[in-house]
C-alpha positions as CSV (number, residue, x, y, z in Angstrom):
1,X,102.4,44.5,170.6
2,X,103.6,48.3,169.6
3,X,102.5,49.2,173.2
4,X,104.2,46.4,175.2
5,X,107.5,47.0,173.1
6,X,107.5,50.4,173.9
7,X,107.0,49.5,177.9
8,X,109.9,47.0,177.8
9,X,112.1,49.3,176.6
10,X,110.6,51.6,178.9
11,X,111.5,49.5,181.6
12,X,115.1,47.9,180.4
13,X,115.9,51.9,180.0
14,X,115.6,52.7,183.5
15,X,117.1,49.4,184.4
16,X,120.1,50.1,182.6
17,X,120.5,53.2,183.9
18,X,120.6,51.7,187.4
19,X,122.8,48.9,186.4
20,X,125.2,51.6,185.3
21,X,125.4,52.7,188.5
22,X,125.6,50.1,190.6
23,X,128.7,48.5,188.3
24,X,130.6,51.7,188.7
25,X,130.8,52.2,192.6
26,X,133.3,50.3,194.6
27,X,132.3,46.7,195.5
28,X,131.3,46.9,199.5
29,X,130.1,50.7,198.7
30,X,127.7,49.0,196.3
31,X,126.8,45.8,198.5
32,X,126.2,48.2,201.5
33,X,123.9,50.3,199.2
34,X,121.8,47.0,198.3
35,X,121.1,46.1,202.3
36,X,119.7,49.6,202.3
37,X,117.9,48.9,199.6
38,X,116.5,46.1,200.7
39,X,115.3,47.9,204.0
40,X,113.5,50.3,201.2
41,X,112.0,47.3,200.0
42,X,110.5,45.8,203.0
43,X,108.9,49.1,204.0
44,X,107.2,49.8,200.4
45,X,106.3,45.6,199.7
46,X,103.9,44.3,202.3
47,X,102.7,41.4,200.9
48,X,106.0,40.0,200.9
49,X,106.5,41.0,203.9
50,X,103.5,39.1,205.1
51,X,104.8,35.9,203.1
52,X,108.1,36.0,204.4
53,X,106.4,36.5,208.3
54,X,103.9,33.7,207.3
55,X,106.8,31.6,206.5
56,X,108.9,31.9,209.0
57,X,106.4,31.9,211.6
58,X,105.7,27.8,210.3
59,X,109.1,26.9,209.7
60,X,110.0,27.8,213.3
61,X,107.2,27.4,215.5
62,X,109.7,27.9,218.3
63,X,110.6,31.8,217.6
64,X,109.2,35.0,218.9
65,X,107.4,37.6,217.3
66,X,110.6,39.3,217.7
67,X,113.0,37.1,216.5
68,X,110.7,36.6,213.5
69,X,111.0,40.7,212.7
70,X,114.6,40.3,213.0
71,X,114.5,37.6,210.7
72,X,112.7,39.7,208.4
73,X,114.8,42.5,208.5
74,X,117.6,40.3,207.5
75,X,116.1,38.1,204.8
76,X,115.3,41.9,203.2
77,X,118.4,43.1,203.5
78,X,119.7,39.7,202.0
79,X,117.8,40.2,199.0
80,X,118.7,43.8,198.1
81,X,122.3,42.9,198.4
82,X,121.6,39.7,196.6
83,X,120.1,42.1,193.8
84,X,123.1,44.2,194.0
85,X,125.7,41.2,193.5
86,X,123.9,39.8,190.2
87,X,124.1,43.4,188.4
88,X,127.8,43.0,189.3
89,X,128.3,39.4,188.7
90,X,130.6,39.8,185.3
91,X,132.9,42.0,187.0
92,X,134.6,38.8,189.3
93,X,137.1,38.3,186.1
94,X,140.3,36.0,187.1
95,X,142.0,33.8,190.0
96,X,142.7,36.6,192.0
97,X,139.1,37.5,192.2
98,X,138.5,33.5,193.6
99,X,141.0,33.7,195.7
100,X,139.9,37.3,197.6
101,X,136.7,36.3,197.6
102,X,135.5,32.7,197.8
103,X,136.6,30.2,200.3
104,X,135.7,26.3,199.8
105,X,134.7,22.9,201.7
106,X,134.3,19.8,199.8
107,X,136.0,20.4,196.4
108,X,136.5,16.5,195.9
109,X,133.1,15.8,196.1
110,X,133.0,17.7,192.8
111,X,136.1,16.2,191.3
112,X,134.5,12.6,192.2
113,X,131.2,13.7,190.1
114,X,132.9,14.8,187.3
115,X,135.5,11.8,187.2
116,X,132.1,9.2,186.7
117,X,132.2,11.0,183.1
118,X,128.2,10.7,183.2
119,X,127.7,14.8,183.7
120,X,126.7,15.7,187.2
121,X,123.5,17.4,188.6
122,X,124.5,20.5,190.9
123,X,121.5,20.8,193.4
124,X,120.9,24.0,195.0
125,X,118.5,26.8,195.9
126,X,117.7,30.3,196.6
127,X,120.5,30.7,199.0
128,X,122.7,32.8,199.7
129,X,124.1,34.2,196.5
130,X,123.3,31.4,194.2
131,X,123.6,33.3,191.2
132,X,127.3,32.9,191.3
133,X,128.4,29.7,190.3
134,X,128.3,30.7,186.8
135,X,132.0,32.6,187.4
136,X,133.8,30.0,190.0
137,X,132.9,26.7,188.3
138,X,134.0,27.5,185.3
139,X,137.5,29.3,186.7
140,X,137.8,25.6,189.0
141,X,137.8,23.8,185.7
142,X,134.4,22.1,185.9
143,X,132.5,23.1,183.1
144,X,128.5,23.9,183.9
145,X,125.1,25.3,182.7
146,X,122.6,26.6,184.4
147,X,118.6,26.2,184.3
148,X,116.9,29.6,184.4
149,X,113.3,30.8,183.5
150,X,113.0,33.6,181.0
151,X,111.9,37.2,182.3
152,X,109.1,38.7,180.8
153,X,110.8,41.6,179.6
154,X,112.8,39.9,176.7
155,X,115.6,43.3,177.1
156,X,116.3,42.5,180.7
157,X,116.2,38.7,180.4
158,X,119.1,38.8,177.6
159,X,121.1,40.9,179.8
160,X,121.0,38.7,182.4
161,X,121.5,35.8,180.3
162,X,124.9,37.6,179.0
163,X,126.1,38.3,182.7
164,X,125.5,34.5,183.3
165,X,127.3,33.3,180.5
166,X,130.4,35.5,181.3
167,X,132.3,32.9,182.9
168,X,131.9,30.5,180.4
169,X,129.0,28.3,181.4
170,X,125.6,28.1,179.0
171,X,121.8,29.2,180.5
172,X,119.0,26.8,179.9
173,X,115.9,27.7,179.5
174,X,113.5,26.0,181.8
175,X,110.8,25.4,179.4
176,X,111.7,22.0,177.9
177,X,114.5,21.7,180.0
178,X,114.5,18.0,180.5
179,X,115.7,17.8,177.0
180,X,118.4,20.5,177.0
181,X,119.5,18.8,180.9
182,X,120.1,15.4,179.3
183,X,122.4,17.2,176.3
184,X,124.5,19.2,178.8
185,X,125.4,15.8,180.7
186,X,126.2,13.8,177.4
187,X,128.3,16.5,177.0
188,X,129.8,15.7,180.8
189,X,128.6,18.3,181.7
190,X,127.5,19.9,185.3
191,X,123.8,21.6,185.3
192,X,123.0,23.5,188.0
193,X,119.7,23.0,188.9
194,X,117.3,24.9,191.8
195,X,115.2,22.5,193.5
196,X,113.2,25.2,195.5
197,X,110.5,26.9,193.5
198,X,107.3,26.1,193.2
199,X,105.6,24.1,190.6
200,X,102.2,23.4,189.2
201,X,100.8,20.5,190.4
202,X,99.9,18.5,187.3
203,X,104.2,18.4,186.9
204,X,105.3,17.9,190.4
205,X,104.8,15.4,193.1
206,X,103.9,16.7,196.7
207,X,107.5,16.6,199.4
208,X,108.2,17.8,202.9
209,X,109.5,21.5,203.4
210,X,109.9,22.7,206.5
211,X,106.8,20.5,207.6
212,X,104.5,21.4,204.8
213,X,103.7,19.9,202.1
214,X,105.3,21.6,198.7
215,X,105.2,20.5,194.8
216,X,108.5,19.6,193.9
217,X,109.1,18.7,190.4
218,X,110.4,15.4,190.0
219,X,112.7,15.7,186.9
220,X,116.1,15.8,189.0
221,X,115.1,12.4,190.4
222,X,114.0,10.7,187.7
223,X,117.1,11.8,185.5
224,X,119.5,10.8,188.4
225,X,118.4,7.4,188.9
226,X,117.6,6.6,184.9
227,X,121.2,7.5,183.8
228,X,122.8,7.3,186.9
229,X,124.0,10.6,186.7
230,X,125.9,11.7,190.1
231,X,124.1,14.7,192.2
232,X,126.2,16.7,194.3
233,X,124.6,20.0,196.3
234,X,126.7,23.0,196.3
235,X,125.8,25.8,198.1
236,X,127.1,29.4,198.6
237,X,126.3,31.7,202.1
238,X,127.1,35.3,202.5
239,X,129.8,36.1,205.0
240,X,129.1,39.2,207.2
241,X,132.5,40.6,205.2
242,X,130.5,40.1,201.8
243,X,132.9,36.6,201.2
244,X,131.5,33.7,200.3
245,X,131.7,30.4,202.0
246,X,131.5,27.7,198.9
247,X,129.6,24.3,200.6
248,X,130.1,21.6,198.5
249,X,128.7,17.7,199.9
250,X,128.8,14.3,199.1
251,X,128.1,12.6,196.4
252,X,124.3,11.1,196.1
253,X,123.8,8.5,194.1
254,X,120.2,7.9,193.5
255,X,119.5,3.6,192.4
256,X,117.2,3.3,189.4
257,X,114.0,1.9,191.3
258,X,110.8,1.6,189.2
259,X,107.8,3.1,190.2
260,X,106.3,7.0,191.2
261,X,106.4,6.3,195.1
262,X,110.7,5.4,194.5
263,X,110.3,9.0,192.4
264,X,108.8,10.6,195.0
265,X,110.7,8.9,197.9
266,X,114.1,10.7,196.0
267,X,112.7,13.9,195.6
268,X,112.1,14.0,198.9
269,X,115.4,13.3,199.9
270,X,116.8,16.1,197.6
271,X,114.6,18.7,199.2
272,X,115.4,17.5,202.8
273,X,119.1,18.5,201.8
274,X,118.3,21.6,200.7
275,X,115.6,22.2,204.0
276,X,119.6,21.3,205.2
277,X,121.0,23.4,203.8
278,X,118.8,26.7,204.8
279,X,118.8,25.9,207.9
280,X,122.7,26.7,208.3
281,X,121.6,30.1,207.7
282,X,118.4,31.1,207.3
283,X,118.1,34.8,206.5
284,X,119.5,34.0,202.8
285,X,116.9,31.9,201.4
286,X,114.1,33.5,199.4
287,X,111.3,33.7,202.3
288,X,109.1,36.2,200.0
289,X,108.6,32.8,197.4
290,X,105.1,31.4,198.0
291,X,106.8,28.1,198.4
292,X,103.5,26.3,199.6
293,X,100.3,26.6,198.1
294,X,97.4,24.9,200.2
């Protein structure tokens, strides 16, 4: 125990020596260091390389061998600037910040899910810079938590958990987090909630993605159409002037059918939305994930 204490603090030293850094250089300086980073990255971590290739290759049959490297190149330089953004993510403070920064489409669709007074479940996924939510909800007046799974270095993981909590909103862990979901949206509540990983098979049903079959856990559906609690997907893309362009869509209001197959049938349609939803722009979703596990 001695040993991997020492490592951790090992590890959240050098981290915060780079955090340090990266939070005192001007915004684009740092965001333009991160897409070189992430061309550092791609060169030194070949397996995910290969995953993102393998990945791409299936979602879009249709592309060349070229267009696939470009893709690559991108989705890498999405994710070191991605990186970059979340070290920085307490330092959007105010208004002004929302108002240089963020542009948005659909904002009634959130007041609509909010006015039900049931709590509303904010679907999303690795896209673009999702991380960021935590600081314009709030600010908008829509008061939100966030699902998250712990880190295994317990120094890091708090750090991140204060930078999330900065704007106001609460993490939840993931473990258990049926439970805490179902508080936050007594509470009226939003919970943000990332429908894209992948989960182990004995808690998740098998969906469509991108053609291929992926566990999808189910919880999202089966709390929507039990309490009737409204979902509404909100997403958030990269602009090539390191903006963000806020998507927010309809209300979906799942019916409370009985039955796995009406469970599954649901799940499915929140993970076409958010195959949707990557597809506006491809090179910011997580590509390196093993999504699908055969």
């Amino acid at each position: 125990m001695a040993k991997k204490t020492s490592k951790y603090l090992f590890e959240y030293a050098l981290f915060l020596v780079l955090a340090t850094i990266v939070r005192s250089l001007p915004r684009i300086t740092a965001l333009r260091i991160g897409q070189r980073l992430g061309d550092l990255t791609r060169l030194i971590l070949k397996k995910r390389v290969t995953t993102a290739t393998e990945n791409l290759r299936r979602a879009f049959p249709d592309k060349s061998d070229a267009e696939i490297g470009r893709d690559v190149h991108a989705v890498f330089r999405h994710l070191g600037v991605s990186g970059i953004e979340m070290l920085r993510l307490d330092l959007f403070k105010d208004k002004a910040d929302l108002d240089a920064c963020f542009s948005f489409s659909g904002l009634e669709h959130l007041e609509q899910g909010y006015a039900m007074n049931k709590g509303v479940l904010l679907l999303s996924g690795h896209i673009g810079f999702w991380e960021v939510g935590t600081f314009f909800l709030p600010i908008l007046g829509f008061p939100v938590d966030f699902v998250a799974k712990r880190m295994k270095n317990p120094y890091v993981d708090r750090y991140f958990e204060k930078l999330r909590e900065a704007g106001g909103g609460r993490c939840l862990e993931s473990k258990k987090g049926a439970r805490r979901i179902l508080r936050s949206l007594k509470e009226n509540h939003g919970v943000a909630v990332l429908l894209d990983q992948h989960i182990i098979p004995r808690e998740a049903v098998q969906v469509d993605f991108f053609g291929r079959k992926a566990w999808t856990t189910p919880i999202i559906a089966q709390i929507a159409m039990k309490q009737g609690v409204p979902i509404v997907p909100v997403y958030v893309y990269r602009t090539e002037d390191f903006s963000y362009q806020v998507v927010i869509e309809p209300v979906i209001q799942l019916d409370d059918e009985p039955g796995q197959e009406a469970v599954t049938r649901n799940t499915a349609l929140l993970t076409d939305n958010i195959e949707k939803a990557v597809r506006r722009n491809p090179t910011q979703w997580f590509w390196v994930h093993r999504r699908w596990r055969d």
